[in-house]
MARLUM-105781 format. One record per residue: residue in three letters; z, x negated, y negated of N, C-alpha, C in turn. Coordinates in steps of 0.1 Angstrom, whole numbers, plus 2048, in hexadecimal, padded with zeros to 3 digits. Each point is the difference from the previous one (the first is absolute). Layout:
N
+------+------+------+------+-------+-------+-------+------+------+------+
| rest | n_pz | n_px | n_py | ca_pz | ca_px | ca_py | c_pz | c_px | c_py |
+------+------+------+------+-------+-------+-------+------+------+------+
|  ala |    Z |    X |    Y |     Z |     X |     Y |    Z |    X |    Y |
...
+------+------+------+------+-------+-------+-------+------+------+------+
//
This chain:
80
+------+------+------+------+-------+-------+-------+------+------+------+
| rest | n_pz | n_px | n_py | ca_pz | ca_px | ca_py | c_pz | c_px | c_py |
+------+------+------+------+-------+-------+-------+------+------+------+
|  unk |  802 |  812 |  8BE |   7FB |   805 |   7F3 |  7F3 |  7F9 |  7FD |
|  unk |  7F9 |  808 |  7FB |   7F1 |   7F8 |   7FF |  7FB |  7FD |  7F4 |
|  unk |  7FC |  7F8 |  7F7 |   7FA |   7F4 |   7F6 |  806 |  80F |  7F4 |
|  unk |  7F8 |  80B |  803 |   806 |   805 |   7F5 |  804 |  810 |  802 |
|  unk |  80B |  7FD |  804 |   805 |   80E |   809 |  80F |  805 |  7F5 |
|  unk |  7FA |  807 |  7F6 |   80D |   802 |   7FA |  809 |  80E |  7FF |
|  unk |  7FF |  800 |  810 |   808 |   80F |   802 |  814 |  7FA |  7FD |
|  unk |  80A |  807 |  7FA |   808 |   7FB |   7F8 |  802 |  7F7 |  7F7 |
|  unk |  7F8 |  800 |  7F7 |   7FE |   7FC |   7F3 |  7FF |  808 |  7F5 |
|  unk |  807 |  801 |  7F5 |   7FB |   806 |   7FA |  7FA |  7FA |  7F8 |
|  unk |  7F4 |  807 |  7FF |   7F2 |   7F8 |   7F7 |  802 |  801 |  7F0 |
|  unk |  809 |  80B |  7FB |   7FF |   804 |   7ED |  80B |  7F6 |  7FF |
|  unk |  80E |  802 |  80D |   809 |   7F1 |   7F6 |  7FF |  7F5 |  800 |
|  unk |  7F9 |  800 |  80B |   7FB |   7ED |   805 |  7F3 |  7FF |  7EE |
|  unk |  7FE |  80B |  7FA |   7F3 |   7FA |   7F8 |  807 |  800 |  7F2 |
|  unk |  80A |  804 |  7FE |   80B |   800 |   7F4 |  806 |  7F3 |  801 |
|  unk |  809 |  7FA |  80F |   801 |   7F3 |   802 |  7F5 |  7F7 |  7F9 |
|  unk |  7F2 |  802 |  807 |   7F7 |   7F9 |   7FA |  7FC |  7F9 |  7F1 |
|  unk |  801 |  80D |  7FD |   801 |   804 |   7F0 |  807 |  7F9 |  7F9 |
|  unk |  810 |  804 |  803 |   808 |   7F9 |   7F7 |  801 |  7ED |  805 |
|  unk |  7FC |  802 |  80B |   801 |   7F2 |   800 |  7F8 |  7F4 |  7FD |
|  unk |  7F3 |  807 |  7FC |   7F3 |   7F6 |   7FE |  804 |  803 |  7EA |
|  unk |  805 |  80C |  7FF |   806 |   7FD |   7F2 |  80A |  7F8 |  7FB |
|  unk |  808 |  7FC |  80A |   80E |   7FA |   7FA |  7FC |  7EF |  805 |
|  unk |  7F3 |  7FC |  808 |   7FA |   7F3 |   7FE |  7F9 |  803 |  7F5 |
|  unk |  7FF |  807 |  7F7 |   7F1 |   802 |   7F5 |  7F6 |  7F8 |  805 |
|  unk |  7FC |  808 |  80C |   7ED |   7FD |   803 |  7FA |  80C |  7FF |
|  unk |  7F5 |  804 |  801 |   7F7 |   803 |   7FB |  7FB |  807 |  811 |
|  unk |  7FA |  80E |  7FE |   7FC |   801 |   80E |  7F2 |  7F8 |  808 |
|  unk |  7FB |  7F7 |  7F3 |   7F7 |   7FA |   803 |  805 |  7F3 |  805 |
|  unk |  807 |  7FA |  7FD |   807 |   7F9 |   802 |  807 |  7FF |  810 |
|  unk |  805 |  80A |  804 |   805 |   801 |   80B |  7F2 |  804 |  80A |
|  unk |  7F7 |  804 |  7F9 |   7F4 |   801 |   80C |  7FB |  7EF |  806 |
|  unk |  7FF |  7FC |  7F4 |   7FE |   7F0 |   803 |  804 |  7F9 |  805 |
|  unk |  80E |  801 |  801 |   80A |   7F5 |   806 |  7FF |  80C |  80F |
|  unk |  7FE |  805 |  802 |   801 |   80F |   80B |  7F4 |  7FB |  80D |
|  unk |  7F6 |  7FB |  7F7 |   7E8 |   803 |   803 |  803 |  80A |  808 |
|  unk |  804 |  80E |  7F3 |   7FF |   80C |   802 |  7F6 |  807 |  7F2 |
|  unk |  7FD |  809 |  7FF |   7F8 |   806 |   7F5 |  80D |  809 |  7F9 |
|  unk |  7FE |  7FC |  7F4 |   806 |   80A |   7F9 |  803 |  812 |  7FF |
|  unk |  7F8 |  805 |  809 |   7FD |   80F |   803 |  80E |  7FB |  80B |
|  unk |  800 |  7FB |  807 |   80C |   7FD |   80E |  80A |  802 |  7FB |
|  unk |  804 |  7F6 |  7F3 |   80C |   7FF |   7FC |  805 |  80C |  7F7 |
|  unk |  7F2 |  808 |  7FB |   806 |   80D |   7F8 |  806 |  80B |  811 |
|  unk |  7F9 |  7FD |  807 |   804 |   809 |   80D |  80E |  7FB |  803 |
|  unk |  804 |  7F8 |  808 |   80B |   7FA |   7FD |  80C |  807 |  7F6 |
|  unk |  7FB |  7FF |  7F4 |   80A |   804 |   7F8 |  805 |  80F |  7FF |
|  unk |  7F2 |  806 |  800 |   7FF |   811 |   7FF |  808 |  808 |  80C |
|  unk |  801 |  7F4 |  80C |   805 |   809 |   808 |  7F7 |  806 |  80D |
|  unk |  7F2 |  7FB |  7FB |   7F4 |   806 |   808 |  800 |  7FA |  810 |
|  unk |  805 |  7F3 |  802 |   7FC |   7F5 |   80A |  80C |  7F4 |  7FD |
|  unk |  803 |  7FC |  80C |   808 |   7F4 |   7FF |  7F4 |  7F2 |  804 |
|  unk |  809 |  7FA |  7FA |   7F8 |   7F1 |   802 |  801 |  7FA |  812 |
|  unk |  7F4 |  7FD |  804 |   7FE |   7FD |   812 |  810 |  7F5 |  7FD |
|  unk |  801 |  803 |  813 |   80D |   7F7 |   7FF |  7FF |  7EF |  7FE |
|  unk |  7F3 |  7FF |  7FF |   800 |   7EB |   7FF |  801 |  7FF |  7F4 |
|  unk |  7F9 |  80A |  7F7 |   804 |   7FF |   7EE |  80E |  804 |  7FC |
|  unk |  808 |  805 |  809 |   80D |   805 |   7FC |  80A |  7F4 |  7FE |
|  unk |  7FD |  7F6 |  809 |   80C |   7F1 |   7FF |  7F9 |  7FC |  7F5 |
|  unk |  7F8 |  7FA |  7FB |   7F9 |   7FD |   7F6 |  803 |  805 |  7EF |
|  unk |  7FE |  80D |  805 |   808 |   808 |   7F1 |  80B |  7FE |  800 |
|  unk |  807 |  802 |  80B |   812 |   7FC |   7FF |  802 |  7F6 |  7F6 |
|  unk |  7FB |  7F2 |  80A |   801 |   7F5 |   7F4 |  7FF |  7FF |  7F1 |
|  unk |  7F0 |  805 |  7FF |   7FD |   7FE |   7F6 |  808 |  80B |  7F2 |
|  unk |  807 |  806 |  806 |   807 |   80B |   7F9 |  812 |  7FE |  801 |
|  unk |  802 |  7F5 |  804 |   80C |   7FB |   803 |  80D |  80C |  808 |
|  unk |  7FA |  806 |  80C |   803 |   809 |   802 |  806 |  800 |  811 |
|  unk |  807 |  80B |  809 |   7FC |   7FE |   80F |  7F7 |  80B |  800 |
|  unk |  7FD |  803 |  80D |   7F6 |   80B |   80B |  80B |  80E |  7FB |
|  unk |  80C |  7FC |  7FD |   809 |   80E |   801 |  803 |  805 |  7F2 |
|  unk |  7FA |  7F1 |  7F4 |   801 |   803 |   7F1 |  7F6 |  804 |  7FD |
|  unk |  7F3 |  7FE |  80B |   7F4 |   809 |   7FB |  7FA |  80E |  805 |
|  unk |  803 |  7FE |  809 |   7FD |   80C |   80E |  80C |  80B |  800 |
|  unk |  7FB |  809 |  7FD |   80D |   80D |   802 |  7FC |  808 |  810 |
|  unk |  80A |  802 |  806 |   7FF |   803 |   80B |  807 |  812 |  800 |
|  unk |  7F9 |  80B |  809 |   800 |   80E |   7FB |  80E |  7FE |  802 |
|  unk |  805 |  809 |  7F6 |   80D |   807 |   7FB |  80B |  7F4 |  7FB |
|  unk |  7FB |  7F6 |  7FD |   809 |   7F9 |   7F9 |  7FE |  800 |  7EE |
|  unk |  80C |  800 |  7FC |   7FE |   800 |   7EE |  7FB |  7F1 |  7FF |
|  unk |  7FA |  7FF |  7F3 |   7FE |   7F4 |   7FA |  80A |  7FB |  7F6 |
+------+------+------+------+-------+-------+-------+------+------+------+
//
């Protein structure tokens, strides 16, 4: 798989994941760009569903979201 190859992913629930989970730490999407050294436009992508986060920022968010790879990443045809 390559740095950012997100064929079986789905990109709209992995960004609802995102979503609710950067809400239920109450941060701020700016916030999570920072702790991210991503830009805030990233992290609205991310959320919207537009783009997943590259795979080296994905362990990173895990943590910082108190989360795993499988509480953030929805994989095609699985419910959330």
């Amino acid at each position: 798989m390559g740095k950012n190859d997100y064929r079986g992913f789905d990109m709209v629930k992995t960004g609802q994941n995102i979503e609710r989970l950067i809400h239920e730490k109450n941060m701020t999407y700016q916030e999570v760009a920072n702790r991210m050294n991503v830009t805030v436009q990233a992290v609205y992508k991310w959320r919207k569903g537009k783009c997943l986060p590259s795979w080296d920022v994905v362990d990173e968010l895990c943590k910082m979201l108190d989360t795993t790879f499988d509480g953030l990443i929805v994989r095609r045809n699985e419910e959330t």
